[in-house]
C-alpha positions as CSV (number, residue, x, y, z in Angstrom):
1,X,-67.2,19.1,-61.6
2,X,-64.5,20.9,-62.7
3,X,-64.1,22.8,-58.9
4,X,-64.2,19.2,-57.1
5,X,-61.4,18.1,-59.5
6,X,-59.3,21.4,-58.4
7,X,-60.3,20.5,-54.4
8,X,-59.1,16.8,-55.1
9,X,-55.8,18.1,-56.2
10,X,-55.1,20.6,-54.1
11,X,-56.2,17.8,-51.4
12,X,-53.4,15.3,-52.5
13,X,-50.9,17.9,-52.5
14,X,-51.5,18.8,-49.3
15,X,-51.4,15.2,-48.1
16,X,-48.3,15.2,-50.4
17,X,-47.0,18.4,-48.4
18,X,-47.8,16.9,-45.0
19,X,-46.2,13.2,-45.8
20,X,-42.9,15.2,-46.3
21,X,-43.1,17.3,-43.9
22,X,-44.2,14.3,-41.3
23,X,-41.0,11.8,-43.1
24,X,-39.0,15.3,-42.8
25,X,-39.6,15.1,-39.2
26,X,-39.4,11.5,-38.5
27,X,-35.7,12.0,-39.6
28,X,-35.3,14.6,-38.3
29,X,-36.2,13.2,-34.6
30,X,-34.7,9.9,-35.8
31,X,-31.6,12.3,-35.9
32,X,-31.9,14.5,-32.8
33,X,-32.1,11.1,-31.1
34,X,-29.3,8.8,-32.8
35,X,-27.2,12.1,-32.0
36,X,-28.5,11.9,-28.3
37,X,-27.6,8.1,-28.1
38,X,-23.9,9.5,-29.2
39,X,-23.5,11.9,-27.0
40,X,-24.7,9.5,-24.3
41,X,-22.0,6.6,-25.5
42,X,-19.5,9.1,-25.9
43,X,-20.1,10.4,-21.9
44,X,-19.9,6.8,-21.0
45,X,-16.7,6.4,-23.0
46,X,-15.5,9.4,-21.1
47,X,-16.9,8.2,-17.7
48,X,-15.1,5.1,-18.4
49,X,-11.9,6.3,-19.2
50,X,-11.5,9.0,-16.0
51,X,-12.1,5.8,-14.1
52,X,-9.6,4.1,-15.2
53,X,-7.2,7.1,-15.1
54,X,-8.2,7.7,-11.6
55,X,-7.4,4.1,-10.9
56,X,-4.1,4.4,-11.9
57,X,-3.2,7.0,-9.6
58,X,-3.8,4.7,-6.9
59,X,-1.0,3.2,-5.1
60,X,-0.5,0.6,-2.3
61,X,2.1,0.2,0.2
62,X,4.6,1.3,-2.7
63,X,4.6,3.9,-4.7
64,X,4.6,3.1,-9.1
65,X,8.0,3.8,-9.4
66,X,8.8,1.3,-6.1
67,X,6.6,-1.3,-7.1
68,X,9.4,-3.2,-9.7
69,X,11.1,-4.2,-5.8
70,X,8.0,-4.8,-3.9
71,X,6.6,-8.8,-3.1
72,X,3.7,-9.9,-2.6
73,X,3.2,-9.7,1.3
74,X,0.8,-12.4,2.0
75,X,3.1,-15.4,0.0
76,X,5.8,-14.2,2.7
77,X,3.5,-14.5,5.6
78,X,2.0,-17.6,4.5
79,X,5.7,-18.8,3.9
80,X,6.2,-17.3,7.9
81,X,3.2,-18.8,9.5
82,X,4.4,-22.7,8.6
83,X,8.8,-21.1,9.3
84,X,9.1,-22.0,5.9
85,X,12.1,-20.1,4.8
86,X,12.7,-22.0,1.9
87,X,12.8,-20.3,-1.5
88,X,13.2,-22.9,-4.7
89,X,17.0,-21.7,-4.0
90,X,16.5,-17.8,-4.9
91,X,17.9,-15.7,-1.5
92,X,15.5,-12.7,-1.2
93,X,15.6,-10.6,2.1
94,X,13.4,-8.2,3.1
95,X,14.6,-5.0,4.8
96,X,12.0,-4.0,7.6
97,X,12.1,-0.9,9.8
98,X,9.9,-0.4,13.3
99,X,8.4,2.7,15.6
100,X,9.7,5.4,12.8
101,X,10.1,7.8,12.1
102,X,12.9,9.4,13.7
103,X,14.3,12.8,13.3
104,X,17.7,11.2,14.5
105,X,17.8,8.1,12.8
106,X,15.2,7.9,9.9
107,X,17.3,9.5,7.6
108,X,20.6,8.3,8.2
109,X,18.8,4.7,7.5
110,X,17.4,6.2,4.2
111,X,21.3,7.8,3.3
112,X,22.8,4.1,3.7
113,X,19.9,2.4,1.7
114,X,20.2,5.2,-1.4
115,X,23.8,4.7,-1.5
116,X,24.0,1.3,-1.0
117,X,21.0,1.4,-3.6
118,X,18.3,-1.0,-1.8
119,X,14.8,-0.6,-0.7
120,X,13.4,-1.4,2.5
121,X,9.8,-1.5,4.4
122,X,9.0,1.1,7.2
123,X,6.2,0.0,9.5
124,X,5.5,3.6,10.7
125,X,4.1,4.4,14.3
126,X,1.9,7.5,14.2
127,X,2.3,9.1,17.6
128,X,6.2,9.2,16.6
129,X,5.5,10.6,13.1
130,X,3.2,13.4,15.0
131,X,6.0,13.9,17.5
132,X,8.6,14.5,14.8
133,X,6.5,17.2,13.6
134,X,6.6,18.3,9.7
135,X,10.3,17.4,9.6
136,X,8.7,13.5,10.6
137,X,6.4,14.4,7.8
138,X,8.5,14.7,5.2
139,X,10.5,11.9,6.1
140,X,7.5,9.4,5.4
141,X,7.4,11.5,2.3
142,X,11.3,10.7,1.7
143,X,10.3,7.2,2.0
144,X,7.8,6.5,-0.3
145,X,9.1,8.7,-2.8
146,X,12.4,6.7,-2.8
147,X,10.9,3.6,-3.7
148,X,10.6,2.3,-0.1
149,X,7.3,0.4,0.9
150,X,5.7,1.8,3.8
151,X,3.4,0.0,6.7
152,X,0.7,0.2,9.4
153,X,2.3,-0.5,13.1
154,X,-0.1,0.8,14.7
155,X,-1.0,4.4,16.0
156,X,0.0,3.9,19.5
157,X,2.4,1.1,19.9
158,X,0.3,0.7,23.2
159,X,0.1,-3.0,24.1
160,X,-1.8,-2.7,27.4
161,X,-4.6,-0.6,25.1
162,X,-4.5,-3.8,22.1
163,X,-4.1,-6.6,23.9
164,X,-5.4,-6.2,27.6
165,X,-4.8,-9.2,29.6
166,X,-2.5,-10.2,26.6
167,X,-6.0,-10.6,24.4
168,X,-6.8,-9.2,21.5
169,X,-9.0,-6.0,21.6
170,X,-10.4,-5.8,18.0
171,X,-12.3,-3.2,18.5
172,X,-8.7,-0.4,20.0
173,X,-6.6,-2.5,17.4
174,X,-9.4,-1.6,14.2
175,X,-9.5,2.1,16.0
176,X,-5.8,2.4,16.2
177,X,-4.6,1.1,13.2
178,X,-7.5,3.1,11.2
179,X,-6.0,6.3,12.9
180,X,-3.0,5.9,11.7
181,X,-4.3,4.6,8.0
182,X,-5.5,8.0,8.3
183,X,-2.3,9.9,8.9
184,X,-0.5,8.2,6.8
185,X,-3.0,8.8,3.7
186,X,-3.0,13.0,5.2
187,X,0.6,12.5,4.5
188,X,1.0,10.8,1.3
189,X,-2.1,11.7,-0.4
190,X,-6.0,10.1,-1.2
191,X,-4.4,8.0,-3.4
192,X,-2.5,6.1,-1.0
193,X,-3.3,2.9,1.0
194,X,-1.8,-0.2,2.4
195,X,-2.8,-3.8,3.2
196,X,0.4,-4.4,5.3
197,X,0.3,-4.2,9.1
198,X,2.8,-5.2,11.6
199,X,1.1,-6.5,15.2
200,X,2.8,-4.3,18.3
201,X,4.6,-6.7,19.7
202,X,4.3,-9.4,16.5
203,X,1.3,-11.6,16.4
204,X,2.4,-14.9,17.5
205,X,3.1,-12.8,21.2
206,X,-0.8,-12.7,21.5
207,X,-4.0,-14.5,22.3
208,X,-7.2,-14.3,20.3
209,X,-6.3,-13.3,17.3
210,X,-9.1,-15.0,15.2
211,X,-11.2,-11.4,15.0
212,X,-7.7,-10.0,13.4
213,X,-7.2,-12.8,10.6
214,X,-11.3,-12.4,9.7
215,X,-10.6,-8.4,9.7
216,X,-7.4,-9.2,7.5
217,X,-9.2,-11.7,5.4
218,X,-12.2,-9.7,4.6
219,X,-10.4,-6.4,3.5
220,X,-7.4,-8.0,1.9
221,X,-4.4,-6.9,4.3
222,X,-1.9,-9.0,5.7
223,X,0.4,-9.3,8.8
224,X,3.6,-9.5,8.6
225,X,6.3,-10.7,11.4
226,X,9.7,-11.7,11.1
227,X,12.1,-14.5,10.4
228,X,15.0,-13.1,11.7
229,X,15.8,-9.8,13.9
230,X,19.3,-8.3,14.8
231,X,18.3,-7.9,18.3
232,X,17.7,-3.8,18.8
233,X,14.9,-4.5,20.9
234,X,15.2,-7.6,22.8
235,X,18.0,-7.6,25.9
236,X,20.5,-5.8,26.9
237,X,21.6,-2.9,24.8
238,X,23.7,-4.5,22.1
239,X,26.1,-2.5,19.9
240,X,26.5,-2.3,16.0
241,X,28.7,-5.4,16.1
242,X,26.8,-7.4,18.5
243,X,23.7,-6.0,15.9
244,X,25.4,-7.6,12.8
245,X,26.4,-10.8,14.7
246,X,22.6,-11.3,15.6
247,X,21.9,-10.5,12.1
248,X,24.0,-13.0,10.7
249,X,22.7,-16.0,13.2
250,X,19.3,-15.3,13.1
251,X,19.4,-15.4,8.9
252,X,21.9,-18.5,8.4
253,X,20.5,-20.9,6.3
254,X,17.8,-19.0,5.3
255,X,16.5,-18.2,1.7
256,X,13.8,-16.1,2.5
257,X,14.9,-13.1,5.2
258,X,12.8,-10.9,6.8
259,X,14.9,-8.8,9.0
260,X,13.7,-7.2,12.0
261,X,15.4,-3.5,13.0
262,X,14.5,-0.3,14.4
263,X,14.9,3.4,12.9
264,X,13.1,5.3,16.2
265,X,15.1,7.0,18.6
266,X,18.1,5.3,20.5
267,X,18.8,3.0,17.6
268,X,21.9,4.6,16.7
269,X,23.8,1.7,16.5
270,X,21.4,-0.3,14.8
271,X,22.4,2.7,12.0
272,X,25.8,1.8,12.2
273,X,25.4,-1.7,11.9
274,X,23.3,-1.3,8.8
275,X,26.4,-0.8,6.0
276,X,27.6,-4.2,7.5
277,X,24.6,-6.2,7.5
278,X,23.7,-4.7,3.7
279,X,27.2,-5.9,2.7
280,X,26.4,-9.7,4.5
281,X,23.4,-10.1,2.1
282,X,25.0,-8.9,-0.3
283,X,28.2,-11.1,-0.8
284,X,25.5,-14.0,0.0
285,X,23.8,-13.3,-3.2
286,X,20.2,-12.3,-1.9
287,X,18.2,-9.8,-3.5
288,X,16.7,-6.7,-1.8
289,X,12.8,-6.3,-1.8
290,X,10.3,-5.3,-0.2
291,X,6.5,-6.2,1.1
292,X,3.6,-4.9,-0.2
C-alpha cells in the first residue's frame, strides 16, 4: 500500500514536471514565433522604406532641384491643341531648344540662360548628342544639372524613316524614340526618364497620328509643339534681329508662350538673339518655366 502511495506521487510529480516543461515550451515556441512575426514586420518595414527611398531618387524630365520651374506638360498641350493661349492673365513662356546638342552652340545657350538666371527645355536629338562625343555628353549633363528640363526629339530626326508617304510609322517612331530614351537614361542615370516628346517636324505636319496619341495615352507622355517660333528653321537664313522680330510677332498677345529655337549647329545667330528675346519676356512680365 504503502509502495503504490510512493508510485502515485512520484507519478503526479512527473506529470507535474512534464506540465512545466510542456507550458515551458509552449512559451517558449509562443516566443521563437512572436519574435519571428517581428523580424518578419520589421523586414517589411524595411522593404517598405528602401522603396520609398528608391522612389525618390527618381526623376522625370527635370531633375529635384529643377522641378520648382517645371509645368505640367500635358495642361500646355491640351491648352495648344484647341490655340488656346490664354492664361487667367498670368504670362508664362516656355523656353524650348531643338536638334542639340551642339558643341558650338549648346553651351553658349546655357551661359546666357545661367546669367540671365532662367531655365529652358532641350528636346535632344541622339545622333547629334553621339556626334558631339563625351564633350555632347556632358553638355546633356550641364543641362539637367542646371535645372533645365530635357526632352525626347527623336533619335534620328529622319522624317522619311517616321513618317513615310507623310504617315505615321509607329512602329520606326516607338524604335527611334526608345533609342534615344535609352541614351539619354546612359547619360543621366537609371533614375532618369521623360514623358515629353517633340514630333520631327511637329505633329500637326503629319497624317495618322492616332497610334501616337494611344502610345502617349497609355504610358503617360505627352507631345509638345509650339505656339510661337523665332523662325531659325523656316526660310531664308534670318539673322539675330530678324530672329527677335519673329520672336516678338509670333508671341504678341499671347499669355502662354512656347517658343520654338534651335541650339544645333549653324544657329549662331539664333545665340545672339537670345539675350534680346530673354529681355522682351522679361519687361512683359512673363515668367520662365519649363515642361515636364
Amino acid at each position: 500500500m504503502r509502495n503504490k502511495v510512493i508510485n502515485k506521487k512520484k507519478a503526479l510529480i512527473v506529470l507535474i514536471a512534464v506540465l512545466t516543461v510542456f507550458g515551458i515550451l509552449n512559451k517558449t515556441l509562443a516566443y521563437v514565433g512572436s519574435q519571428r512575426q517581428i523580424k518578419v514586420e520589421q523586414e517589411k518595414i524595411a522593404e517598405e522604406k528602401r522603396k520609398e527611398e528608391e522612389k525618390k531618387k527618381y526623376v522625370v524630365g527635370v531633375s529635384h532641384e529643377g522641378q520648382k520651374y517645371s509645368y505640367d506638360a500635358k495642361k500646355v498641350s491640351e491648352k495648344l491643341s484647341k490655340y488656346d493661349y490664354i492664361n487667367d492673365g498670368k504670362k508664362i513662356v516656355f523656353l524650348t531648344f531643338d536638334d542639340g546638342t551642339s558643341k558650338t552652340n549648346t553651351p553658349k545657350v546655357l551661359d546666357i540662360l545661367k546669367t540671365e538666371d532662367v531655365k529652358a527645355t532641350f528636346f535632344l536629338t541622339g545622333q547629334n548628342i553621339e556626334y558631339g562625343g563625351q564633350e555632347a555628353k556632358d553638355l546633356v549633363k550641364r543641362e539637367f544639372d542646371e535645372g533645365h528640363a530635357i526632352g525626347n526629339h527623336s533619335f534620328t530626326h529622319d522624317v522619311k524613316k517616321l513618317y513615310p508617304g507623310r504617315t505615321l510609322d509607329m512602329k520606326a517612331f516607338k524604335e527611334d524614340f526608345e533609342k534615344n530614351d535609352k541614351l539619354l537614361k546612359d547619360i543621366l542615370g537609371k533614375y532618369f526618364s521623360t514623358r515629353v516628346i517633340r514630333c520631327p517636324g511637329g505633329y500637326m505636319s503629319w497624317k495618322g497620328m492616332e497610334d501616337l496619341d494611344k502610345h502617349l495615352e497609355e504610358n503617360n507622355m505627352v507631345s509638345i509643339d509650339w505656339s510661337s517660333l523665332n523662325g531659325d528653321a523656316e526660310g531664308k537664313r534670318k539673322n539675330a534681329q530678324e530672329l527677335f522680330n519673329c520672336t516678338m510677332k509670333t508671341s504678341q498677345g499671347k499669355e502662354m508662350v512656347v517658343l520654338l529655337m534651335h541650339d544645333t549647329y549653324g544657329k549662331e545667330e539664333t545665340v545672339k538673339a537670345l539675350p534680346s528675346v530673354i529681355k522682351y519676356f522679361k519687361d512683359n512680365g512673363y515668367e520662365f518655366r519649363t515642361l515636364s
